[in-house]
C-alpha positions in Angstrom: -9.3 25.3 18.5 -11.7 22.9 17.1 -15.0 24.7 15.5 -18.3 22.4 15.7 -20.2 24.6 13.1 -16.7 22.5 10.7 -18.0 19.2 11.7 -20.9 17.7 9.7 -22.5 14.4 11.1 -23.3 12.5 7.8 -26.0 9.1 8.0 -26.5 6.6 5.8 -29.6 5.1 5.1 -30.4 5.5 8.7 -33.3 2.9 9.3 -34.5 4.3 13.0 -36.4 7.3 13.4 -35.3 6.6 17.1 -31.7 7.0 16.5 -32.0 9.9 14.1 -33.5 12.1 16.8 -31.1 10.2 19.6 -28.1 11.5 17.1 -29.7 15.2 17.4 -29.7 15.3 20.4 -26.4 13.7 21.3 -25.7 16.5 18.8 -26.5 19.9 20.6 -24.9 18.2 24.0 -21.8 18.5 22.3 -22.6 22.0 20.1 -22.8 20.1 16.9 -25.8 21.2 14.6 -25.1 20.2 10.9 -26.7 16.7 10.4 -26.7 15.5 6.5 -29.4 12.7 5.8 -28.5 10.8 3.2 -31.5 8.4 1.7 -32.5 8.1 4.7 -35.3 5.1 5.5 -37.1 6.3 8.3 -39.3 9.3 8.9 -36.8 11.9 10.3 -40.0 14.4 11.1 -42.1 11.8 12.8 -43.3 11.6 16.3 -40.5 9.3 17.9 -37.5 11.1 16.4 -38.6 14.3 17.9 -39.8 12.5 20.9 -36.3 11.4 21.2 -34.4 14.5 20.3 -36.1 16.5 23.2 -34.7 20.0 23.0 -33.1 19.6 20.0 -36.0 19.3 17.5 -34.8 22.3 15.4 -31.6 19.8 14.6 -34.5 17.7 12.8 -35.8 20.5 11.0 -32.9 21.6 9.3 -31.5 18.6 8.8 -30.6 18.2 5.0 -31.6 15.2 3.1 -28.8 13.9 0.3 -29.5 11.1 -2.8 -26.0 10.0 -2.7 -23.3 10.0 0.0 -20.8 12.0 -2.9 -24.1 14.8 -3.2 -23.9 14.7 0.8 -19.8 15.5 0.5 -19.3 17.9 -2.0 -18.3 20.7 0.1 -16.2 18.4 3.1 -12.4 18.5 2.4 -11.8 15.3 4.8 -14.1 12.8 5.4 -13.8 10.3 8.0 -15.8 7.1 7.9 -16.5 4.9 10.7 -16.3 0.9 10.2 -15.3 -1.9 11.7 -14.7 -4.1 8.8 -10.8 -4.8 8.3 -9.4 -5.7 5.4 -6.6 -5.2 2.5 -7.1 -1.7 1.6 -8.5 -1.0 5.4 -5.8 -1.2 8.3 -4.8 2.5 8.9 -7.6 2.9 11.3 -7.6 6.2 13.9 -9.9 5.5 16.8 -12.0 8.8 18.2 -9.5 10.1 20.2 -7.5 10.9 17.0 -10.2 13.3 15.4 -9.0 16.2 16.4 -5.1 15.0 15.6 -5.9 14.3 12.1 -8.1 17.8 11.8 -6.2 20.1 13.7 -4.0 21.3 11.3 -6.6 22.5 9.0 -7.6 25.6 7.6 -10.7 27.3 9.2 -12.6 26.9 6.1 -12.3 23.5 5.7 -14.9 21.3 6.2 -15.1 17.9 8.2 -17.2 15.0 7.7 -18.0 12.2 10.2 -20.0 9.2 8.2 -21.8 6.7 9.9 -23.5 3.7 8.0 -26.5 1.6 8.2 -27.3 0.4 11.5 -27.3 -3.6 10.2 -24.5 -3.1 7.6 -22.8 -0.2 8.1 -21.2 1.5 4.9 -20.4 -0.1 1.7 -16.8 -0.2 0.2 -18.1 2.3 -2.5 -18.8 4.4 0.0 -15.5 4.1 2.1 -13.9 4.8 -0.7 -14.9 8.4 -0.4 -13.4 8.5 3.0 -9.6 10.0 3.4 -9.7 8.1 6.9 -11.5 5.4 8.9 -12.4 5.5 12.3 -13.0 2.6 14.5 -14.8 2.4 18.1 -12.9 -0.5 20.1 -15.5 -2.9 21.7 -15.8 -6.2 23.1 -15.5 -9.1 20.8 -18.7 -10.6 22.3 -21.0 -7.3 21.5 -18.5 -5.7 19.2 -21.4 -3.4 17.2 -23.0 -0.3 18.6 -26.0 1.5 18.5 -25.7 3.9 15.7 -26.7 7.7 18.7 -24.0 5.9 20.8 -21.0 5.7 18.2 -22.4 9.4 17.2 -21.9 10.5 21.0 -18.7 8.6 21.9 -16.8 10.4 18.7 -18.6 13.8 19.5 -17.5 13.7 23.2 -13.8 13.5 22.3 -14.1 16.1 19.6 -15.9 18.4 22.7 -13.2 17.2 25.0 -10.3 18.0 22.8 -11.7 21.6 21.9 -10.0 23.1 25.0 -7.0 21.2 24.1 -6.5 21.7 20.6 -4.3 24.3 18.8 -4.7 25.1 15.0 -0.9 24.2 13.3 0.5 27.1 11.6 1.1 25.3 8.9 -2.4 25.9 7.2 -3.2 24.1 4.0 -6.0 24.8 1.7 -7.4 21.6 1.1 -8.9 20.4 -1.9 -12.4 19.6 -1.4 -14.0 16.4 -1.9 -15.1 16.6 -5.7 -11.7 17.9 -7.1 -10.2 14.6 -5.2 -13.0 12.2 -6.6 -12.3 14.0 -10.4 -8.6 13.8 -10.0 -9.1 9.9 -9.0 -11.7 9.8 -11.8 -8.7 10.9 -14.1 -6.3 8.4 -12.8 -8.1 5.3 -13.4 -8.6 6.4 -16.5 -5.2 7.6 -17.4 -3.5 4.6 -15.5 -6.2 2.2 -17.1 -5.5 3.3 -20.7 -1.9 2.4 -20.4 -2.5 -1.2 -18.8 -1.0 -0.3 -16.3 -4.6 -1.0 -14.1 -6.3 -3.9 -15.1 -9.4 -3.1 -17.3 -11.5 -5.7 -15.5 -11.4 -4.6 -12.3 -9.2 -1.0 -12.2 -10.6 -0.6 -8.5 -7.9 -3.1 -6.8 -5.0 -1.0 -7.1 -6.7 2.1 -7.4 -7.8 1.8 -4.2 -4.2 1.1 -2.4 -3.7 4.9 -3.9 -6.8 6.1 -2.4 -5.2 4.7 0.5 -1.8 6.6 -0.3 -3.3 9.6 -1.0 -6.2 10.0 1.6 -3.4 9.7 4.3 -1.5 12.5 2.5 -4.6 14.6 2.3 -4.4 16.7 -0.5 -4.6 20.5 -1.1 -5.9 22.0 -4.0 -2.2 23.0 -5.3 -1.4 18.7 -5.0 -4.6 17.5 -7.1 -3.5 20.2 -9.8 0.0 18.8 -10.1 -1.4 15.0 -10.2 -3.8 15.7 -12.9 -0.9 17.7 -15.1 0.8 14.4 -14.6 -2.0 12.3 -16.0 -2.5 14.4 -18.5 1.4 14.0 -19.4 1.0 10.6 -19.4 -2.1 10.9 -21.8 -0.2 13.5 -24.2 3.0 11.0 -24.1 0.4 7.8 -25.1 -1.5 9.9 -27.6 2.1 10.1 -29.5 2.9 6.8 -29.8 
């Protein structure tokens, strides 16, 4: 069964001190309580956020403020990032419904992250990069974007929903937490770069159809080891030439 005290709501660069204490409270309606600030541009202790969050002002409190969106991450073994921006290395999309589907089988250590970006821009595709999978809201074409405590409460309300529904998989795997993936992808560009096979210029094109691959796979700790002894084969075989 899905555990809330898993799930950590992640912002970026939230502008609003409205919405952050809207997204506290839509929070403790659905028994969510970690929320992870990251750079955040609005006072998240001021008057309207905890005018807004009502009863849940302690949310506020302990909510933990991050320089980086990786420094927010470093303990979440799959991260899901919200978007609506399509594109080449973005058209496996699961929409909120399929939360619990893609967590379901995990270990009951593992840690989830839901990422929501700016309320004008969203997140960059740095920062969807460090997402295994992206999650869309499906809207009207005519008002298409939503306010940032409203995509927070529709993807919390189906993760609430499915609690009574969902059943962990036997089939448990220790996942390998967000900085051992980023090092082993770290590793990769470099290995794949020094043999030509990326393109020095801009090593991010294809790298980033194998984030793809990978993040869909979602890797356990066992997986990253074995994909870093085979860079490091490659490396050993170049080094002899």
């Amino acid at each position: 069964m899905i555990n809330p005290d898993r799930f950590s709501v992640v912002l970026v660069e939230p502008q609003g001190a409205l919405n952050i204490g809207s997204v506290c409270r839509v929070m403790m309606n659905f028994g969510f309580s970690d929320l992870r600030l990251v750079t955040p541009q609005a006072d998240h202790l001021s008057k309207p956020a905890f005018d807004m969050a009502v009863k849940a002002k302690a949310l506020l409190h302990e909510a933990s403020i991050h320089p980086s969106l990786s420094s927010a991450l470093s303990d979440c073994h799959i991260v899901i990032g919200t978007t609506r921006r399509y594109g080449k290395y973005r058209d496996d999309f699961i929409y909120p419904e399929d939360i619990d589907t893609v967590t379901a089988h995990l270990d009951a250590d593992n840690h989830i992250a839901l990422v929501f970006g700016r309320e004008d821009s969203g997140l960059t595709t740095a920062e969807l990069d460090l997402c295994q999978q992206f999650l869309t809201i499906p809207t009207d074409d005519r008002l298409p974007s939503m306010n940032l405590a409203q995509a927070v409460s529709v993807c919390l309300y189906e993760l609430s929903k499915s609690r009574l529904l969902a059943k962990k998989n036997d089939g448990e795997k220790e996942l390998a937490d967000s900085e051992t993936v980023e090092r082993m992808f770290q590793h990769m560009r470099e290995t794949l770069t020094s043999i030509e096979y990326l393109d020095e210029q801009n090593p991010d094109h294809i790298l980033r159809t194998f984030r793809r691959i990978f993040g869909r796979a979602v890797l356990d700790e066992r997986e990253t080891r074995i994909l870093r002894g085979l860079w490091n084969r490659i490396d050993w075989l170049k080094n002899q030439m």
